[in-house]
C-alpha positions as CSV (number, residue, x, y, z in Angstrom):
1,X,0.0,0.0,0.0
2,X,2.7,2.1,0.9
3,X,2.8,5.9,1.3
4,X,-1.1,6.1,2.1
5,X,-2.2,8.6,4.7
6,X,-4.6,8.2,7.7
7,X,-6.8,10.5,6.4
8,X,-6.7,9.2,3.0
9,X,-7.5,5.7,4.1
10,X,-9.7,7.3,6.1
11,X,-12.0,9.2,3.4
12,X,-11.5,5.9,0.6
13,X,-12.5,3.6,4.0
14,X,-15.6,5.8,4.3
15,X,-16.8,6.5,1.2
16,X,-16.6,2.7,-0.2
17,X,-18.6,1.5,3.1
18,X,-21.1,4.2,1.8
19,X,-21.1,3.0,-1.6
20,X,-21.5,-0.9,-0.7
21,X,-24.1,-0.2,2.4
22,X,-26.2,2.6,1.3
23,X,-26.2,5.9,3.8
24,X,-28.4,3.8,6.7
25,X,-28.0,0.3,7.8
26,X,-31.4,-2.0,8.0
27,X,-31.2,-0.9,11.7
28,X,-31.4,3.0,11.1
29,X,-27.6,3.3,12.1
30,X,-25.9,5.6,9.8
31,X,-23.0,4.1,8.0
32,X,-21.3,6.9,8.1
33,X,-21.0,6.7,11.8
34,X,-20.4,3.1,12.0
35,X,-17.4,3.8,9.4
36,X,-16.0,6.4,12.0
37,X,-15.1,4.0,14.7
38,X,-14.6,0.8,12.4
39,X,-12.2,2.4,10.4
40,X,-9.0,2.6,12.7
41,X,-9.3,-1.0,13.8
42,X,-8.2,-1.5,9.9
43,X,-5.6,1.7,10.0
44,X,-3.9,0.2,13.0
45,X,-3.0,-3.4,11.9
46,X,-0.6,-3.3,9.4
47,X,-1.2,-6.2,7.5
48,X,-5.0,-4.6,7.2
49,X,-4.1,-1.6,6.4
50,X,-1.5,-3.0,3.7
51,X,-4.4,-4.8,1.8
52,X,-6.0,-1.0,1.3
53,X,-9.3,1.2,2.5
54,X,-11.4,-0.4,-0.4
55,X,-10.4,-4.0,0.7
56,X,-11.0,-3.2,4.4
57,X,-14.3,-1.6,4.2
58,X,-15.1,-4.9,1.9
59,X,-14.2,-6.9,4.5
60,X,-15.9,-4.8,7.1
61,X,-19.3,-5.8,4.6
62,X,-18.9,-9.4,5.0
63,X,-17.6,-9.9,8.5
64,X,-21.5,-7.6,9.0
65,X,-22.7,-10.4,6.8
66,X,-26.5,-10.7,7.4
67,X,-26.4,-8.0,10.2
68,X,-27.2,-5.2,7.3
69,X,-29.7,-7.2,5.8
């Protein structure tokens, strides 16, 4: 991944969680929210953070798994 910045993870974390959730989760919770404190879980573990936001936030989706749904 190299070179990536917290904040740009951050923003490419958050905005492909939107973009594979929708703004609300089935429960009213908004994504954006949830992506807020999920994200730094990813940022901190190196081997996470080396697969990239996109792939995290992916991840994110199916560890949810029928949670959203």
């Amino acid at each position: 991944m190299g070179g990536i910045t917290k904040e740009e993870f951050y923003r490419r974390f958050k905005a492909r969680m939107i973009a594979i959730n929708g703004e609300r989760f089935a429960d009213g919770r908004e994504v954006a929210d949830y992506a807020d404190d999920a994200v730094w879980r990813y940022w901190d573990t190196d081997w996470q953070r080396d697969q990239g936001p996109e792939a995290c936030a992916d991840a994110e989706k199916e560890e949810r798994g029928e949670e959203d749904e």
